[in-house]
C-alpha positions, 0 to 999 in steps of 0.5 A: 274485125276480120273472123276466121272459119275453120274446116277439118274434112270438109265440116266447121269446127270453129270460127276464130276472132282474129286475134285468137291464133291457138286452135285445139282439135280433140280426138284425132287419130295418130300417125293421120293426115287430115285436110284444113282449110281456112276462110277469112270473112270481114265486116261485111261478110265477105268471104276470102277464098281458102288457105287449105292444107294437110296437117299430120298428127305424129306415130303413137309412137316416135323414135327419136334420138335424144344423145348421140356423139363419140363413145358410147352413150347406155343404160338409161334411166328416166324420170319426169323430165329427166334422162340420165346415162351411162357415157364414156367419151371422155374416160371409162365412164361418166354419168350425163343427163338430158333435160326433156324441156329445157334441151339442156345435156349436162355432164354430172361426174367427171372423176377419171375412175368409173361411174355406172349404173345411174337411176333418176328420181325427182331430180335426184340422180344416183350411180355406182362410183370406182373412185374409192374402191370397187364400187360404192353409191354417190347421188347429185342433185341441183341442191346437195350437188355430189354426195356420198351416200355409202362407201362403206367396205366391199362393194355397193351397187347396183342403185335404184332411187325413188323419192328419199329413198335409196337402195342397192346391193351391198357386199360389206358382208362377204356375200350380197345383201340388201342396204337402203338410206332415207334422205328426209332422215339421212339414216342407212339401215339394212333391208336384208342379211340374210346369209345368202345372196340378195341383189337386184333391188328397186323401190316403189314409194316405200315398197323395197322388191329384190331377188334372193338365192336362199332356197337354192334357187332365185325368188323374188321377195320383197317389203315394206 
């Protein structure tokens, strides 16, 4: 049957059975043109004249525009695949996420009070929610769909979500603390009271940083 030959710049880099179409080239560098050309040889060994042309690798870095339409569309978050943010065309604010692979935009609240504040993790999506009061936590995923992760009194906000845990700023006490749950135990436990103010939390794994005003000014603490 007919073979291909391929050239990159002049050299061969393959030859190709004519039912093999992928072709993977290594190494090359990004936002550069180079030449192709393509021979194809029968039984007999004749050889066609050249299918040339350039092919562009893309920038190191693109910028694309993944979300755009009426209102405004802020604060992202992004885990894996998964981009969830903040979007007001429709009322003061919803959560919406963008599937990276299936091109699928999804709205994920719809509740006429406030949603803010989302952060993914494995599919898991959580935010800050005004429907009850001035602020408590709400998660969805595709399994459990919408639920209430504490809406306890005062103000719970500020949300970040790795794997089974979540962790936010929490008011309850009259000042800012910090306040967790596990999904794998559906428990809630505090991760710090003190009696000054702790905001500003994230979580790695099982390692839970925020910041904390007790020494008079700001420092950054942390734990397991």
């Amino acid at each position: 049957g007919i073979k291909y030959k391929v050239y990159m710049e002049g050299d061969s880099i393959a030859f190709k059975k004519f039912y093999d179409r992928d072709l993977y080239v290594e190494d090359l560098e990004a936002g550069t043109s180079y030449f192709f050309e393509v021979v194809a040889i029968d039984e007999s060994g004749n050889l066609s004249e050249a299918l040339d042309g350039y092919l562009s690798t893309r920038p190191s870095f693109v910028v694309d525009t993944l979300v755009f339409g009426p209102g405004n569309q802020k604060r992202p978050d992004i885990d894996d695949n998964l981009v969830v943010w903040w979007d007001d065309r429709n009322d003061d604010g919803d959560i919406w996420s963008y599937d990276l692979i299936t091109d699928e935009i999804k709205r994920i609240t719809d509740d006429p009070r406030v949603q803010y504040q989302p952060a993914v993790s494995d599919g898991r999506i959580v935010w800050t929610d005004n429907r009850n009061d001035v602020g408590d936590i709400y998660m969805y995923d595709s399994v459990l769909q919408e639920k209430a992760i504490c809406i306890a009194n005062g103000m719970q906000d500020e949300p970040a979500i790795e794997g089974n845990i979540i962790v936010w700023r929490d008011s309850r006490s009259g000042n800012f603390d910090i306040y967790m749950y596990d999904l794998s135990t559906s428990q809630e436990s505090p991760v710090c009271t003190h009696q000054s103010n702790q905001v500003s939390p994230d979580v790695t794994k099982d390692f839970i940083v925020y910041a904390d005003d007790r020494n008079g000014n700001w420092d950054v603490c942390g734990g397991m």
